[in-house]
C-alpha positions in Angstrom: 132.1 -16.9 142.5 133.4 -17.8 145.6 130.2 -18.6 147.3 128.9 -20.3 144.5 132.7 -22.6 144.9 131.0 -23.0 148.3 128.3 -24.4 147.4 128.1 -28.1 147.7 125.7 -30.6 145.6 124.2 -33.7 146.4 124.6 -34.6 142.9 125.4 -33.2 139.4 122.1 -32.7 138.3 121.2 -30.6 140.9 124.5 -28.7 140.1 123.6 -28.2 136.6 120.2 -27.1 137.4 121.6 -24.6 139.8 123.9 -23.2 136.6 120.9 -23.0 134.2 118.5 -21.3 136.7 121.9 -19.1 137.5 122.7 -18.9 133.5 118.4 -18.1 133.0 118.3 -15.1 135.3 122.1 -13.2 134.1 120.6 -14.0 130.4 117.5 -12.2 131.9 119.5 -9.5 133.7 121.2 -9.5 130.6 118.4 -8.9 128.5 116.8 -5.9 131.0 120.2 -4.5 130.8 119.9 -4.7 126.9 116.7 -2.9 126.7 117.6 -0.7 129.1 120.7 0.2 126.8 118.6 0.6 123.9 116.1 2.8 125.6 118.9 4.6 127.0 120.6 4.8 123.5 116.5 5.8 122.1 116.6 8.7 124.6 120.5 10.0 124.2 119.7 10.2 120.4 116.5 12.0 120.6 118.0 14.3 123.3 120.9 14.8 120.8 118.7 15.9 118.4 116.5 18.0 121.1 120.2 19.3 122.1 121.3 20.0 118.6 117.8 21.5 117.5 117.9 23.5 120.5 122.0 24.2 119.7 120.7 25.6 116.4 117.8 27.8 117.9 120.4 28.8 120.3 122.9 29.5 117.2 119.9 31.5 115.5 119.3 33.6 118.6 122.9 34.3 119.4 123.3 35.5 116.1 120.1 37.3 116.4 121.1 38.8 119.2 124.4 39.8 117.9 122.7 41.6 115.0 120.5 43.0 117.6 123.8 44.0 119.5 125.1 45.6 116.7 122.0 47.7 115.9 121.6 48.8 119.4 125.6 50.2 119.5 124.7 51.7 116.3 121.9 52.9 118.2 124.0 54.1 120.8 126.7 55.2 118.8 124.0 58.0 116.7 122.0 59.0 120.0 125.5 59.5 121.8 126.4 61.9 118.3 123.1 63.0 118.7 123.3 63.6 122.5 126.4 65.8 121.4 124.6 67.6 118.4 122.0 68.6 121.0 124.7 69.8 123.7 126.4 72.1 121.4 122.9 73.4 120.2 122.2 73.8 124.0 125.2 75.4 124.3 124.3 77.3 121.3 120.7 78.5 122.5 122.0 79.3 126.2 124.5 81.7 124.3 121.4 83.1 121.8 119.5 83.3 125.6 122.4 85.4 126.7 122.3 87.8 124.1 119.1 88.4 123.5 118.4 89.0 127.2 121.5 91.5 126.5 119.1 93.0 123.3 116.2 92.8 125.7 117.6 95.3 128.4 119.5 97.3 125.0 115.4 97.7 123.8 113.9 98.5 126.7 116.8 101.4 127.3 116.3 102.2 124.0 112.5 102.1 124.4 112.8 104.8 127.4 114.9 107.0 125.6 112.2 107.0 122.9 109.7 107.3 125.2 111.6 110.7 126.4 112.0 111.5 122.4 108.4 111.1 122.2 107.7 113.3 125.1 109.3 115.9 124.0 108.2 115.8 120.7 104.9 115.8 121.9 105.5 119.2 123.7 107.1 120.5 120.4 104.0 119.7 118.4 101.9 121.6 121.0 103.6 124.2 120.4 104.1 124.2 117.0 100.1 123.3 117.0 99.7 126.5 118.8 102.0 128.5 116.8 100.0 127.2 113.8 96.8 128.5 115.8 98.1 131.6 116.2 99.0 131.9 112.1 95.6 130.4 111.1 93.9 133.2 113.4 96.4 136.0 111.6 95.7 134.4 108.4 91.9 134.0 108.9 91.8 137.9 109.9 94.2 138.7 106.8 91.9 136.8 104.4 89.0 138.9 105.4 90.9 142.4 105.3 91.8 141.2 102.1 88.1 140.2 100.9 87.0 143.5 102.6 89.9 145.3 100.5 88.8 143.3 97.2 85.4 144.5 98.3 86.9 148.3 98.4 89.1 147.5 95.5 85.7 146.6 93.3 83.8 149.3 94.8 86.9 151.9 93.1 86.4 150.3 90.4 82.8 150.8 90.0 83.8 154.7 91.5 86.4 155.0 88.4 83.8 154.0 86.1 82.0 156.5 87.7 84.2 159.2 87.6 85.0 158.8 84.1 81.1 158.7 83.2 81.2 161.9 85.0 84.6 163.1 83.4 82.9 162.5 79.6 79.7 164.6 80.8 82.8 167.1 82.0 83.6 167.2 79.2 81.1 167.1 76.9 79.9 169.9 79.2 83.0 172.1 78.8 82.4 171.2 74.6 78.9 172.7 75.3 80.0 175.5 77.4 82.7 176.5 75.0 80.3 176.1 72.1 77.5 178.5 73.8 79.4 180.6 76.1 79.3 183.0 73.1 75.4 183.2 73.3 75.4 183.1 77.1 76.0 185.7 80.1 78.9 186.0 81.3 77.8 185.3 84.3 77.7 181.2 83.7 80.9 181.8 82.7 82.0 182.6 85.9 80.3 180.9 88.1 81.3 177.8 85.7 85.1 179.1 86.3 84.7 179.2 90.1 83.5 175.5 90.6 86.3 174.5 87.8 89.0 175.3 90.7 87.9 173.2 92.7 88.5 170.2 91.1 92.0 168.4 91.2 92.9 169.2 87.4 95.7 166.6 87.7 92.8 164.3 88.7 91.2 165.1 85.4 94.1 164.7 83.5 94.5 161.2 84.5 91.2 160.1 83.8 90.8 161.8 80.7 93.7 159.9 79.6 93.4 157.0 81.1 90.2 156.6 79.6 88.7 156.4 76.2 86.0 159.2 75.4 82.4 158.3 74.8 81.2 159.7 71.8 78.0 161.4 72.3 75.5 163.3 70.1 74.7 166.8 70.6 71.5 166.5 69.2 70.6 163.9 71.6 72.0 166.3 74.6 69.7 168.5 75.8 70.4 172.0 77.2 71.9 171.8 81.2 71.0 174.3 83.4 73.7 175.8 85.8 72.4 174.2 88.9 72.4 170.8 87.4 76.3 171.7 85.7 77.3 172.5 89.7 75.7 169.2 90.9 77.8 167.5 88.5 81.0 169.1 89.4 80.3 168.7 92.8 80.1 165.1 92.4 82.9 164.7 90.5 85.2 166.4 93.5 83.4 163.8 95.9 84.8 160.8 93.9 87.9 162.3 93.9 88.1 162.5 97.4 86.5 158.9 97.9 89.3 157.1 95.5 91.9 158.9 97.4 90.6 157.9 100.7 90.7 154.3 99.6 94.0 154.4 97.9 95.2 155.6 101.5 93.4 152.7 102.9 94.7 150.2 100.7 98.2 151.6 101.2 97.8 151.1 104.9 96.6 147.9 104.9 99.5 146.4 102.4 101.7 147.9 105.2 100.1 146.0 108.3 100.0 143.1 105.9 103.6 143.5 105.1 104.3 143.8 108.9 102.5 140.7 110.0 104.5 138.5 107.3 107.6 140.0 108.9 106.0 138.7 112.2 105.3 135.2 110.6 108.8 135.0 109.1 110.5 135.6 112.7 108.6 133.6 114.1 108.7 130.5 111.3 112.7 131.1 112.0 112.0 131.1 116.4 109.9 127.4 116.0 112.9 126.1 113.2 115.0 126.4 116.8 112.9 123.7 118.5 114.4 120.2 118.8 113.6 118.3 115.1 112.6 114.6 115.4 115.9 113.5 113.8 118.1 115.3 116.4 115.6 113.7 119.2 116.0 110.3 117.8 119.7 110.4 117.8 
């Protein structure tokens, strides 16, 4: 303003069209200053609605992220009770760890000792295995006495039926002797007598009444001569002597039987001393 108080004019006119050229460019200025308002005004509301779209997004993910937040400390919160769940079960399995390694050395002691058990169990059984030998080989040896005695025993029994065939013929001899000893010698009659001696008449006695008598018929017996009557009384004392000889046999070998069950027994009650598996396992 001062500078333009300054100025000087020739005349008016040229002062007034100083002032309009002057009032043209401020209305000009003016008018730039105007648009450049409005522009400026244009861009400060769009960026206000940039800002506030970009406020809201921010909004959304703040809140997003606080849901998120609280998730992950919920997150945190169960894996840090889990982190403890696993800690005491840690704690837990180092104390199983502990104790079974305990067990483990408790087993393998009591494995040894089993193993000893075993061993000498397996010595008993030998033993006992032989023992058992030994019995089976006594045993074995008894059975066939026995089968030779049953042998014997049937063999006295066919001699017995023998004997009392023979015994009835006695008889029936003595019957036929007593019936014709009238019409005979007397010689027969003695030398009948003098084979009668020797014959065990207790013997007789047993068998003739042990036995039942066959009945024969006198017709259908014919007359003996004395040769055949000593023959038969001659065999008769021969059985006699042959069923004693095997009673005295079978006698003596009921007594070796009798002794080797005494054996058995004493030795059954010697092996009942060994160790037992339930005083080895204790």
């Amino acid at each position: 303003m001062d500078s333009a108080n300054d100025i000087t004019f020739e005349n008016k006119d040229d002062e007034i069209q100083y002032w309009k050229e002057k009032f043209h460019a401020l209305y000009e200025e003016l008018q730039a200053h105007k648009l450049e308002a409005e522009e400026f005004e244009g861009e400060s509301k769009q960026l206000e609605k940039e800002y506030e779209i970009m406020l809201n997004q921010n909004e959304k993910m703040i809140t997003e992220l606080n849901i998120a937040n609280s998730k992950a400390q919920l997150e945190i919160e169960s894996l840090r009770a889990k982190l403890d769940c696993i800690n005491k079960e840690n704690n837990h399995l180092e104390i199983q760890v502990s104790n079974l390694s305990k067990e483990k050395i408790e087993q393998q002691n009591y494995i040894r000792k089993l193993e000893q058990n075993n061993d000498d169990l397996e010595r008993a059984r030998r033993i006992i295995e032989e023992s058992i030998q030994g019995f089976e080989s006594a045993l074995n040896s008894a059975i066939e006495r026995n089968a030779i005695l049953e042998s014997e025993v049937d063999e006295k029994e066919t001699l017995k039926e023998k004997l009392q065939r023979l015994a009835d013929e006695t008889r029936d001899l003595k019957q036929e002797l007593t019936v014709k000893e009238r019409e005979k010698l007397p010689d027969n009659n003695k030398i009948l007598n003098g084979f009668k001696s020797s014959i065990d008449s207790n013997k007789l006695r047993e068998t003739e009444t042990q036995t039942t008598p066959i009945k024969r018929d006198p017709k259908l017996l014919g007359p003996l001569s004395p040769a055949s009557r000593v023959m038969a009384i001659n065999l008769v004392g021969d059985l006699v002597r042959k069923i004693g000889s095997l009673e005295r046999s079978i006698e003596s070998s009921r007594c070796e039987y009798m002794e080797m069950h005494k054996k058995r027994a004493v030795s059954s009650t010697k092996n009942s001393s060994t160790p037992s598996i339930q005083s080895l396992s204790k």
